[in-house]
N, C-alpha and C positions, 0 to 999 in steps of 0.2 A: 746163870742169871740170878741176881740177890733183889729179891723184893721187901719193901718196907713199906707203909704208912705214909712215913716222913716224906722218901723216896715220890711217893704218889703225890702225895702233897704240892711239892718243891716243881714235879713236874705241871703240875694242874696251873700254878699261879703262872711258872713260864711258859705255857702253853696260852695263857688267856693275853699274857703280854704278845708272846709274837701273832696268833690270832690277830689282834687289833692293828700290830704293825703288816701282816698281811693283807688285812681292810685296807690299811690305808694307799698301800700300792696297787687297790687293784678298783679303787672306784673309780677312778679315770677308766676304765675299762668297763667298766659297769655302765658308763653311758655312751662310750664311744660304740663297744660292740652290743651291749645287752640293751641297749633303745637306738638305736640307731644300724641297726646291722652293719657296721663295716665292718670289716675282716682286719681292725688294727695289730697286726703280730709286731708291730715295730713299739706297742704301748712300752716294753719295758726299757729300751733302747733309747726311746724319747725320757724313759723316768733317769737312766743313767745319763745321759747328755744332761741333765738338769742338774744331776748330782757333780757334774763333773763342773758346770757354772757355777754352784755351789761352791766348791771347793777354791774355782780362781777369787768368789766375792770376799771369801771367809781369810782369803792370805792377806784379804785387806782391814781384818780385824771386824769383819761384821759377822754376827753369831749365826751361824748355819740356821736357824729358824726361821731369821727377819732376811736372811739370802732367797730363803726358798720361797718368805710371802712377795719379797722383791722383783723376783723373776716371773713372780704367775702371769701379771699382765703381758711380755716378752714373749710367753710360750701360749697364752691365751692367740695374740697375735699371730705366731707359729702355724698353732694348729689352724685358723681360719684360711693361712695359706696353701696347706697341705692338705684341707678337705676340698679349697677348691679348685687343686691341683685333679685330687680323685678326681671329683665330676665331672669335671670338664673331658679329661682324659679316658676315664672308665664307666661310671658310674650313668651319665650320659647315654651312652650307645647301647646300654639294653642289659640283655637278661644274664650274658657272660658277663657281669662285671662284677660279681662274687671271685670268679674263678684269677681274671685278669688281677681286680685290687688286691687280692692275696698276694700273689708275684710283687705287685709295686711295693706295698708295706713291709715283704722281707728285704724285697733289695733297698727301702729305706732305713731298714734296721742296718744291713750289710756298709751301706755309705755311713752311718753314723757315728759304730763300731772306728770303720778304717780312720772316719775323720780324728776319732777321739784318740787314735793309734800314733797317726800323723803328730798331731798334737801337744799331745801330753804323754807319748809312747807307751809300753805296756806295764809299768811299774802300779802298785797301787797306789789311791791315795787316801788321805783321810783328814779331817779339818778338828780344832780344839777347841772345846767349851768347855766352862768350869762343871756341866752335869753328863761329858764326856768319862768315863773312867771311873767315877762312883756310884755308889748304893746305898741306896733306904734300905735300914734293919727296920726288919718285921718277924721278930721272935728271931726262932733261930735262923730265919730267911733272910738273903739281899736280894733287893729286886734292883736292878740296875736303872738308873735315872734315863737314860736312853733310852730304855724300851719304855718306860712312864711316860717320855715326850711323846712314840710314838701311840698310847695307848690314850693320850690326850687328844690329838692332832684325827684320827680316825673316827672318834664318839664328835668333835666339832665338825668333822667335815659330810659324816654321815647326817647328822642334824642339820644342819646346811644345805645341804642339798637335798635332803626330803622335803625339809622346809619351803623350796628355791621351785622344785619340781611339783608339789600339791598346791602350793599359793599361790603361783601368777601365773598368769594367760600365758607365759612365752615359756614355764614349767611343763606347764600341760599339753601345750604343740609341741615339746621336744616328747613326752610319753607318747602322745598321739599320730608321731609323723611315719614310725614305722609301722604303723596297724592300719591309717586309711588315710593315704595323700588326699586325693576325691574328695573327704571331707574334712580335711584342713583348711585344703585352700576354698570352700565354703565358707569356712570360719574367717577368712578374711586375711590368715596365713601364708605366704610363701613357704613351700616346705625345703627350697632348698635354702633358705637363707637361713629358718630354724636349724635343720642338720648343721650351716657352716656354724653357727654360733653354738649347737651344742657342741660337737667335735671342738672347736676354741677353748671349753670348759674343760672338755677331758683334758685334752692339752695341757690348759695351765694348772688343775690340778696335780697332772704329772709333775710339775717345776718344785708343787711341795713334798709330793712322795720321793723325790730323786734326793730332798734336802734330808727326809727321813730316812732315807738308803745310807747316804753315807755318814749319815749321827751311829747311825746303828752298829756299822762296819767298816770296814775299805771299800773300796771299790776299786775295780778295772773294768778295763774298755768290753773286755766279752762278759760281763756283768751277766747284760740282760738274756743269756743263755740258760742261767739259772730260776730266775722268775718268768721265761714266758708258760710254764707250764703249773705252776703255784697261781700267777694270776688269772690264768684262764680255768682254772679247777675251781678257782672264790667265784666267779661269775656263773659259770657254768653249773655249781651249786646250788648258790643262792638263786638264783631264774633268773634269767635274763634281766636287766634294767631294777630290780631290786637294791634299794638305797641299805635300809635295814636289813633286809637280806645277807646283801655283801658283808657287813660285821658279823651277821651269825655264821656265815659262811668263813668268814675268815678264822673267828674262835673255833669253830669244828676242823678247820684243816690245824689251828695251829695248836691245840690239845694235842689231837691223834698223834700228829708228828713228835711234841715231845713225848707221849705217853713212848711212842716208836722207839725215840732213842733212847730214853731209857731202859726200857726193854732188852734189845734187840741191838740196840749200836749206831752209830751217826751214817754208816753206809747203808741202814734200811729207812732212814729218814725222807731222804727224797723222792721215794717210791710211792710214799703217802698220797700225793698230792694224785698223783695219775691213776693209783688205787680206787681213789674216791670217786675221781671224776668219771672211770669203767659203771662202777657199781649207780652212780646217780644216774648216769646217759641210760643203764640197763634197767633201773627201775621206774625212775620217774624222769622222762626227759625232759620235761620244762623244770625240772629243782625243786629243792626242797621248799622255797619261798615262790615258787611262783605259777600262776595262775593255769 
């Protein structure tokens, strides 16, 4: 192992880069599981099915970014069908339905996987944009325009939705509906129509994280194999339903990781993420961001 400076350096900037593209794939999850307790494990699944519409918008010559703003309404829609598939189905009938919508959410991952198999089979894919494949020099650094889009798209959407969640009444009942139904619906609330409409948000969030999935990389149909455990390490960090959180949470996983592979190698990198999230569950189990 050769250590340098420079070395530290180089890793530090691409750590705060994929940090922020880690933010950005996992705040759909930040609302869907960390305010809303649902047991989403299909989040990353849903983020690859997005990426993969992506890809068909983008062979039409539209720029994977205004793909991914395009689709949000689509999969906003999506998720309001599929959260009130839950309830009706699980979520309904009582105190099992932790245990039961877990089941559902995999085998919706599992049908999405095969669908995108069926499909578009198992080849990768990837879509082309002129800040695909380049880099901004920064001394003797390039920091690649990809990970910039997604270090943009992650500071806007985390502002956005801090914004979205502290300033309007139907912000505040999506914070409030997993801490006291009883007194939502006080407030004047339906709390299951809050839940379907925040789950709708996680969703069509996801439709932009799937457009930032595949700027960043390839992708394939078992994708989301690789991110369900990175996204649920940012959530599970930063405390539950934490907006600002998730970004600091995302920069601490994606430092550490590169610090890792520079270190230590690209086969100790993925170990990070479950590292973390041992040591947070052991010390502080509401996260480092939260209450």
């Amino acid at each position: 192992m050769v250590f340098s400076f420079d070395l530290l350096l180089e890793a530090l900037l691409f750590g705060v880069l994929l940090g922020c593209f880690y933010a950005a794939v996992s705040i759909g999850l930040s609302v869907s599981f960390g305010l809303l307790d649902v047991p989403h494990v299909a989040h990353p699944a849903v983020m690859v099915l997005g990426s993969y519409f992506t890809y068909v918008l983008a062979s039409y010559g539209l720029d994977p970014i205004v793909a991914g703003i395009v689709l949000m309404p689509a999969f906003f829609v999506l998720g309001i069908l599929i959260y009130r598939f839950y309830y009706e189905t699980f979520e309904k009938r009582g105190s099992e339905a932790g245990v039961r919508g877990l089941a559902f959410f995999f085998g919706l991952a599992f049908i999405i996987e095969v669908g995108l198999i069926l499909g578009f089979g198992v080849d990768q894919r990837t879509v082309h944009a002129a800040y695909i494949g380049s880099s901004l020099s920064f001394g003797d650094y390039r920091l690649p325009y990809r990970m910039l889009v997604a270090f943009g798209v992650a500071l806007v959407l985390t502002f956005a939705l801090t914004v979205y969640l502290s300033k309007t009444f139907t912000g505040r009942a999506i914070k409030a509906v997993a801490q006291d139904e009883p007194a939502l619906r006080l407030m004047g609330a339906n709390p299951v129509a809050v839940k379907q409409w925040a789950f709708g948000i996680a969703t069509g969030v996801s439709a932009l994280a799937g457009a930032m999935l595949i700027i960043v990389g390839p992708v394939e149909p078992a994708m989301d194999r690789v991110y369900i455990g990175r996204t649920f390490c940012v959530v599970v960090l930063a405390g539950l339903g934490s907006m600002t959180g998730t970004l600091a949470a995302g920069l601490i996983l994606g430092i550490a990781e590169s610090i890792v592979l520079m270190m230590l190698g690209a086969s100790w990198a993925p170990a990070v993420a479950f590292g973390l999230l041992l040591v947070v569950l052991g010390i502080r189990p509401q996260g480092l961001f939260g209450r």
